[in-house]
N, CA, C and O atoms as CSV, one atom per row, in Angstrom:
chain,resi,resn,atom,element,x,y,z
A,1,UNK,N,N,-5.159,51.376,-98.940
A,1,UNK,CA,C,-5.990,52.507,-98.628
A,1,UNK,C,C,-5.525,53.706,-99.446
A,1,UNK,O,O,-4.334,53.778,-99.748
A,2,UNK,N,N,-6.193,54.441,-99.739
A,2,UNK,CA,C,-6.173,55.714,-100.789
A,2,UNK,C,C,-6.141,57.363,-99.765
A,2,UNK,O,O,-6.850,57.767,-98.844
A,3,UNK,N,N,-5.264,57.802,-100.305
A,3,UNK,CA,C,-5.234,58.917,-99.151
A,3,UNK,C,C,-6.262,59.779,-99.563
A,3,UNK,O,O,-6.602,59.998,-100.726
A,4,UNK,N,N,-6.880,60.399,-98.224
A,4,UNK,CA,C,-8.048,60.998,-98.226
A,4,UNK,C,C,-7.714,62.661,-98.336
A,4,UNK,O,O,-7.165,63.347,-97.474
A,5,UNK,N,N,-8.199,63.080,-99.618
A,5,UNK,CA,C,-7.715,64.809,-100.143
A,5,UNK,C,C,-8.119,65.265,-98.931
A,5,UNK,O,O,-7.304,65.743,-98.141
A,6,UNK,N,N,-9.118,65.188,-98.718
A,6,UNK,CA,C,-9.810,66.374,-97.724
A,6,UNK,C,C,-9.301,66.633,-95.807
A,6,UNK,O,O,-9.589,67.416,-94.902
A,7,UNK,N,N,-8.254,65.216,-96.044
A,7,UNK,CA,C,-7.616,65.150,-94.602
A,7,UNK,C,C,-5.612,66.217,-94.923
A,7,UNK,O,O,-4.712,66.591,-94.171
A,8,UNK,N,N,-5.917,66.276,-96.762
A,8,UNK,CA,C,-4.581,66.396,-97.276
A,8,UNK,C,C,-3.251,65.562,-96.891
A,8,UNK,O,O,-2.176,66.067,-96.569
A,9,UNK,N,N,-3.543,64.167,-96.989
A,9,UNK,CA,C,-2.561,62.627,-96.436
A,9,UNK,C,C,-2.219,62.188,-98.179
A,9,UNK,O,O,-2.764,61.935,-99.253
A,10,UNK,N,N,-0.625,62.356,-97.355
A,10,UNK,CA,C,0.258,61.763,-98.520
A,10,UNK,C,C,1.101,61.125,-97.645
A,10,UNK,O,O,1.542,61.584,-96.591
A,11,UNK,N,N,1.349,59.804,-98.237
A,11,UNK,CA,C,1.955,58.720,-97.623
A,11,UNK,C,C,3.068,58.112,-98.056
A,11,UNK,O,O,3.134,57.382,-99.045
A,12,UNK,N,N,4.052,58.435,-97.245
A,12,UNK,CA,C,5.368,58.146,-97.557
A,12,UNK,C,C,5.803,57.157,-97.104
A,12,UNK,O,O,5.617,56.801,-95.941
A,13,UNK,N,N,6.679,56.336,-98.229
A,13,UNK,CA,C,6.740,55.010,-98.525
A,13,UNK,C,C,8.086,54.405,-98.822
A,13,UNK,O,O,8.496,53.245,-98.798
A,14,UNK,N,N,8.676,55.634,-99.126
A,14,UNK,CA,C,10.315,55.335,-99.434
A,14,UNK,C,C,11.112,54.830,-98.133
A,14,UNK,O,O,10.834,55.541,-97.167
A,15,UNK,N,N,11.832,54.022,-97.897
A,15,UNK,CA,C,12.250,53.652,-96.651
A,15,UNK,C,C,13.870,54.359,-96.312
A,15,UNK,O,O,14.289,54.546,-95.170
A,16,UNK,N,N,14.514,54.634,-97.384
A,16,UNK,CA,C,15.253,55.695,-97.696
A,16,UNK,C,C,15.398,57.270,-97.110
A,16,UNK,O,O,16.328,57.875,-96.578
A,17,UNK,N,N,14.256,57.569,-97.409
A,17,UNK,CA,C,13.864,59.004,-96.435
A,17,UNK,C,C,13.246,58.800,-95.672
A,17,UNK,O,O,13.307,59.820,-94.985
A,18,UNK,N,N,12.492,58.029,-95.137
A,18,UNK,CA,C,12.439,57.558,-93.950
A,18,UNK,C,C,13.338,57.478,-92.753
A,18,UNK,O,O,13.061,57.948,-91.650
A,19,UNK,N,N,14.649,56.721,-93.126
A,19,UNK,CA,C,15.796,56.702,-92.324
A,19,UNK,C,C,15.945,58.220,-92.263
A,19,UNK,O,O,15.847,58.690,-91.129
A,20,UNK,N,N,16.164,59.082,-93.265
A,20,UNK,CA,C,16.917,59.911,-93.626
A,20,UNK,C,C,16.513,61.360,-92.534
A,20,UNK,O,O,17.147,62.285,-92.026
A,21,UNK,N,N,14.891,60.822,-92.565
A,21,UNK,CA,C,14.191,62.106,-91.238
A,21,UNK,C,C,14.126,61.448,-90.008
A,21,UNK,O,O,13.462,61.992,-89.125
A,22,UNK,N,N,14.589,60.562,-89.810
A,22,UNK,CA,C,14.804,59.753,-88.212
A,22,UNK,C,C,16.147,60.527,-88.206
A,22,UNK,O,O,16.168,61.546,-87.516
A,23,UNK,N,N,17.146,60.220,-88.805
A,23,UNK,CA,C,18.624,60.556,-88.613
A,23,UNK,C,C,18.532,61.383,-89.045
A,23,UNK,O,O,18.898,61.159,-90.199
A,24,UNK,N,N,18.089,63.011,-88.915
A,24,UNK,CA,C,17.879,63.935,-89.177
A,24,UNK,C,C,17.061,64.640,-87.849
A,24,UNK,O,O,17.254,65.813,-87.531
A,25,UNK,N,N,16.064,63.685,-87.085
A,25,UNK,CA,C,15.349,63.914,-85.734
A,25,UNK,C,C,17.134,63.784,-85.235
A,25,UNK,O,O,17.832,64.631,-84.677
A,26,UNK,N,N,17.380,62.806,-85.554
A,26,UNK,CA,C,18.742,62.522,-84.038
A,26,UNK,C,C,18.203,62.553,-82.917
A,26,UNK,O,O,18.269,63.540,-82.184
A,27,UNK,N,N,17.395,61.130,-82.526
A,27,UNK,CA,C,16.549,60.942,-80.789
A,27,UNK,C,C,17.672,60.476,-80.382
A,27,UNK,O,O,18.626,59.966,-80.968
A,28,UNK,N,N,17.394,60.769,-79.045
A,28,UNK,CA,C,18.177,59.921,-77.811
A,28,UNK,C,C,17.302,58.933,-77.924
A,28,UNK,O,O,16.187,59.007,-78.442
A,29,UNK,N,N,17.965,57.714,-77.288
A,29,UNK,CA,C,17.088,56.378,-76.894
A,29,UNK,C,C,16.100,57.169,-75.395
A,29,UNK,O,O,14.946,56.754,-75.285
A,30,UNK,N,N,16.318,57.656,-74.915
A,30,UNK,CA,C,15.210,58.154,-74.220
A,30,UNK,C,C,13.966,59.292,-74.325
A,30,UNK,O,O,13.140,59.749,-73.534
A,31,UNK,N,N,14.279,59.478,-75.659
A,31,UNK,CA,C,12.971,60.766,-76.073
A,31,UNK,C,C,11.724,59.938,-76.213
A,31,UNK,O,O,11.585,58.715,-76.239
A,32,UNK,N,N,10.879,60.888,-76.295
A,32,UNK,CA,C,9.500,60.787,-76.808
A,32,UNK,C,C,9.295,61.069,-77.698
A,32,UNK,O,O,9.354,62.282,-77.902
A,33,UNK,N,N,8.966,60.280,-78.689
A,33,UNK,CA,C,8.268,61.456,-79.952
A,33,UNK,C,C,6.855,61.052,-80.425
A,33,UNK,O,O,6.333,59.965,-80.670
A,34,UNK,N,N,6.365,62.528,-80.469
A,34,UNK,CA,C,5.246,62.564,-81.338
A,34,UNK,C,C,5.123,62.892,-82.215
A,34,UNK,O,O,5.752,63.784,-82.783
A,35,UNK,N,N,4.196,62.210,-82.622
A,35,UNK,CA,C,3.694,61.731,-84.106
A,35,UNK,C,C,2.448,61.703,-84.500
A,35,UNK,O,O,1.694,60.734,-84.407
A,36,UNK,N,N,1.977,63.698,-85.348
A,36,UNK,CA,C,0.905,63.931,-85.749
A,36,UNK,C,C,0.848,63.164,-87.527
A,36,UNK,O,O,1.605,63.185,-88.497
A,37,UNK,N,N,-0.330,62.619,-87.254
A,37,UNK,CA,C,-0.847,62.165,-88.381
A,37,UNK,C,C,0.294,60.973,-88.833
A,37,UNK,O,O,1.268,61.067,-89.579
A,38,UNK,N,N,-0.282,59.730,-88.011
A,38,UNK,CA,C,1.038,58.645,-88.527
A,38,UNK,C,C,0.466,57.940,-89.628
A,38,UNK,O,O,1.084,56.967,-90.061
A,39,UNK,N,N,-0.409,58.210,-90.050
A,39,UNK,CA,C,-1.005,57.763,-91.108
A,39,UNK,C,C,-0.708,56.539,-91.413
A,39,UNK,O,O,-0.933,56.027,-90.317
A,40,UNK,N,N,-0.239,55.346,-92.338
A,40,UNK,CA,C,-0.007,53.811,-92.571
A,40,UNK,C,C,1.132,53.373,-91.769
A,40,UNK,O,O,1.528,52.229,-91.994
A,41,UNK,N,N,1.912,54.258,-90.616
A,41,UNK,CA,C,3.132,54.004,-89.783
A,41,UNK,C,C,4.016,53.461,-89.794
A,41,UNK,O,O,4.514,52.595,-89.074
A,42,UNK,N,N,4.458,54.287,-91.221
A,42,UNK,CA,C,5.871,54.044,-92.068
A,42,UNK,C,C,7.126,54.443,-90.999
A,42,UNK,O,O,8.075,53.751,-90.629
A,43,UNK,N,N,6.744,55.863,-90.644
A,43,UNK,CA,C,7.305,56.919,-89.999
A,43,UNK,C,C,7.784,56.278,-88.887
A,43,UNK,O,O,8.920,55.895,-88.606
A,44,UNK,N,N,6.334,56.196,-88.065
A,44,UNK,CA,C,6.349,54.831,-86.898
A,44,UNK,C,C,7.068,53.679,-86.909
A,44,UNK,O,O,7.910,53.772,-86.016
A,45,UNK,N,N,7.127,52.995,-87.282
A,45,UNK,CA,C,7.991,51.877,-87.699
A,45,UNK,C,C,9.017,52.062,-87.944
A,45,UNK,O,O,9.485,51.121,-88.584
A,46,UNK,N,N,9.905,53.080,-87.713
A,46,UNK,CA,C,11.317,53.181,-87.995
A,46,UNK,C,C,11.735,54.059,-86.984
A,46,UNK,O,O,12.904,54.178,-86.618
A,47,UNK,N,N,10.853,54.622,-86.572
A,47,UNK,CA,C,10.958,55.230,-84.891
A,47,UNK,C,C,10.922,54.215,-83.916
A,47,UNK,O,O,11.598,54.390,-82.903
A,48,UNK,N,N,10.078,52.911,-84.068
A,48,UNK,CA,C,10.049,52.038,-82.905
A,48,UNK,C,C,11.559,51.429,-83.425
A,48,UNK,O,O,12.416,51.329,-82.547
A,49,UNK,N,N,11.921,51.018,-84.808
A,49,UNK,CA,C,12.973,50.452,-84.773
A,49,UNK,C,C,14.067,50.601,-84.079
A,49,UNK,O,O,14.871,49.743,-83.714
A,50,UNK,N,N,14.059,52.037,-83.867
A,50,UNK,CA,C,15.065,52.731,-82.790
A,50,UNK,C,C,15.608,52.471,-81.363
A,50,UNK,O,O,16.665,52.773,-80.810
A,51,UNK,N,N,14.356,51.713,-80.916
A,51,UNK,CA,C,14.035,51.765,-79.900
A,51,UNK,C,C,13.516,53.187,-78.922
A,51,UNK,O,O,13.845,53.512,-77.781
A,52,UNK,N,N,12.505,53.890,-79.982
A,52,UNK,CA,C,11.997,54.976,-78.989
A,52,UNK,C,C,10.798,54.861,-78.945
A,52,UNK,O,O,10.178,54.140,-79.726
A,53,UNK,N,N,10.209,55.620,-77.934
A,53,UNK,CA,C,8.740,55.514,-77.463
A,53,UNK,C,C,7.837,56.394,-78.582
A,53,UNK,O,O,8.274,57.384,-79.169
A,54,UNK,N,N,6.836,55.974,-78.710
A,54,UNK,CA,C,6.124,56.762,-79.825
A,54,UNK,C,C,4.636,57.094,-79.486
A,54,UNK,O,O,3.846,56.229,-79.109
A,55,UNK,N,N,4.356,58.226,-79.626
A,55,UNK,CA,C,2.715,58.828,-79.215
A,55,UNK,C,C,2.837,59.294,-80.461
A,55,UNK,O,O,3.452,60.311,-80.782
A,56,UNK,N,N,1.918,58.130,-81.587
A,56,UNK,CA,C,1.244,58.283,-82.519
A,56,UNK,C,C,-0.174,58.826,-82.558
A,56,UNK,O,O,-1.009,58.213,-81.893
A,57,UNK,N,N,-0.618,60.054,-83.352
A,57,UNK,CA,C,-1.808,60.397,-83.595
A,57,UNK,C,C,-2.251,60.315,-84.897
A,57,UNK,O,O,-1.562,60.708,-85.839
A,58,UNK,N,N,-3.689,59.687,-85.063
A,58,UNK,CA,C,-3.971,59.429,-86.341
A,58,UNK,C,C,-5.509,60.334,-86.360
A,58,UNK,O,O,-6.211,59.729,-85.549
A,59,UNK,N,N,-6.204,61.338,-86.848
A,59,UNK,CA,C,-7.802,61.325,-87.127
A,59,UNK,C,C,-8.111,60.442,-88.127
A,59,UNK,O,O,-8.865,59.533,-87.779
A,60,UNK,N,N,-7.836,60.445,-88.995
A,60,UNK,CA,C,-8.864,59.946,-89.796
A,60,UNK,C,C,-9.254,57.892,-89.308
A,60,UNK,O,O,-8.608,56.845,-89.283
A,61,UNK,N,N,-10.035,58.140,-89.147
A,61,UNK,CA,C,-10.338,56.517,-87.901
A,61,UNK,C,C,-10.165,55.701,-88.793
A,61,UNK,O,O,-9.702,54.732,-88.191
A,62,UNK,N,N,-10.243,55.394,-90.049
A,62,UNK,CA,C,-9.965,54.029,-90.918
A,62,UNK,C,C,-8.610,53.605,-90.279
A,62,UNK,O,O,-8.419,52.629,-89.554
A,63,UNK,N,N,-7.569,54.677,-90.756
A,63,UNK,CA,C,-5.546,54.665,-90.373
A,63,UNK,C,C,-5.770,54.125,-88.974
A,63,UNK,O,O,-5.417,53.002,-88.612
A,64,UNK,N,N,-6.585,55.311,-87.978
A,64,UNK,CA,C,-6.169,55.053,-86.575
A,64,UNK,C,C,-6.729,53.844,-86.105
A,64,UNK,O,O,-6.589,53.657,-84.896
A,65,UNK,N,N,-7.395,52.873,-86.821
A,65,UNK,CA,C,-7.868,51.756,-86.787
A,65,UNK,C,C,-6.888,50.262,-86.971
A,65,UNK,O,O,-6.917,49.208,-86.334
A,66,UNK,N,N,-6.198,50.629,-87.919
A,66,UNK,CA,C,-5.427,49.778,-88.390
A,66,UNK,C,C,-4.416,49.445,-87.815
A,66,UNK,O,O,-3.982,48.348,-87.465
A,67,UNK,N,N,-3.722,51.373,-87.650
A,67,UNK,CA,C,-2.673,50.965,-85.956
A,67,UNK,C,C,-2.451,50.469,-85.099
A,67,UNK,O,O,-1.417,50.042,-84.585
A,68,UNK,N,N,-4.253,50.492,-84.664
A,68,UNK,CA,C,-3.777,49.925,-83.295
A,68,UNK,C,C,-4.483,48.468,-83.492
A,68,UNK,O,O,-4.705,47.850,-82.451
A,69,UNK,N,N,-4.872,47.835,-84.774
A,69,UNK,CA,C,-4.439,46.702,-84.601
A,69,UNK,C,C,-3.374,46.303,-84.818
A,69,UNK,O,O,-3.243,45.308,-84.105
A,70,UNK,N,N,-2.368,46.488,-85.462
A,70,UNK,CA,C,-1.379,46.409,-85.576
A,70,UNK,C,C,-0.451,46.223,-84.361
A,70,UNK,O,O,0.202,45.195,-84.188
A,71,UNK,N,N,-0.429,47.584,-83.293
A,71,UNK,CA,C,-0.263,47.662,-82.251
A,71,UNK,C,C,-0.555,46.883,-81.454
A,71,UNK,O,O,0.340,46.696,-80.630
A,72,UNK,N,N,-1.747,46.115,-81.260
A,72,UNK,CA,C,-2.371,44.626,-80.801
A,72,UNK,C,C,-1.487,43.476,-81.244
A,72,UNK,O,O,-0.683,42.840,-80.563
A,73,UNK,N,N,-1.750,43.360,-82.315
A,73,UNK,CA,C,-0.535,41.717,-83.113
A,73,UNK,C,C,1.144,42.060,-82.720
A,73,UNK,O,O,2.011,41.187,-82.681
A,74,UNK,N,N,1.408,43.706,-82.408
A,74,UNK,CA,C,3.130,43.461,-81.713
A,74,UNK,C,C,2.806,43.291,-80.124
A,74,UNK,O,O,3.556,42.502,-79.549
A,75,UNK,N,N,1.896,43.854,-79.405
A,75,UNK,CA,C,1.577,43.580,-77.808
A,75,UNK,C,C,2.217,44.735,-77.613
A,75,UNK,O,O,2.892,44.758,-76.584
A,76,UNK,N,N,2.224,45.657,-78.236
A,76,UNK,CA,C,2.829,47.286,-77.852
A,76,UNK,C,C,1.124,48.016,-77.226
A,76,UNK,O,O,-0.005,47.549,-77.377
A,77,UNK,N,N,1.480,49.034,-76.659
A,77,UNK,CA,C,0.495,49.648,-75.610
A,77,UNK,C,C,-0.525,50.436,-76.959
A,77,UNK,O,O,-0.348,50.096,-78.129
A,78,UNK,N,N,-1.234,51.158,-76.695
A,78,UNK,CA,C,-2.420,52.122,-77.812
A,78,UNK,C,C,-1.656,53.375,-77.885
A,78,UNK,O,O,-2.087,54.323,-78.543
C-alpha cells in the first residue's frame, strides 16, 4: 500500500527505531497505549510484543481494514 499524501502517512519500517521508541515509551506491562494512526502496525507489533494492551486507531479504512484482519488471524480483540 502507498501512503496516502493527503492523510500525510509515512510508514515506518525500520525495526531498529521501532524498538528504539518502545524503549524510549518505557511501558509498564500494565499500561495502555494508544495508538493514533497505526497505520501498517509496525509500531503495533512491537507494542504487542511487549506484552501491552494496545488501542490502535487507524482513519484511513483501507489500513484500518487490514488490522483488523490481521487482528482476526491472531484472535486478538478489534
Amino acid at each position: 500500500m502507498t501512503p496516502a499524501r493527503r492523510l500525510g502517512q509515512h510508514f515506518l519500517t525500520d525495526a531498529n527505531i521501532l524498538r528504539k521508541i518502545v524503549d524510549a515509551l518505557d511501558p509498564a506491562p500494565t499500561d495502555v497505549v494508544l495508538e493514533i494512526g497505526a497505520g501498517k502496525g509496525s509500531l503495533t507489533q512491537q507494542l504487542l510484543a511487549r506484552g501491552l494492551r494496545v488501542i490502535a486507531v487507524e482513519k484511513d479504512r483501507r489500513l484500518a481494514a487490514d488490522l483488523a484482519a490481521r487482528n482476526a488471524e491472531r484472535g486478538t480483540e478489534n
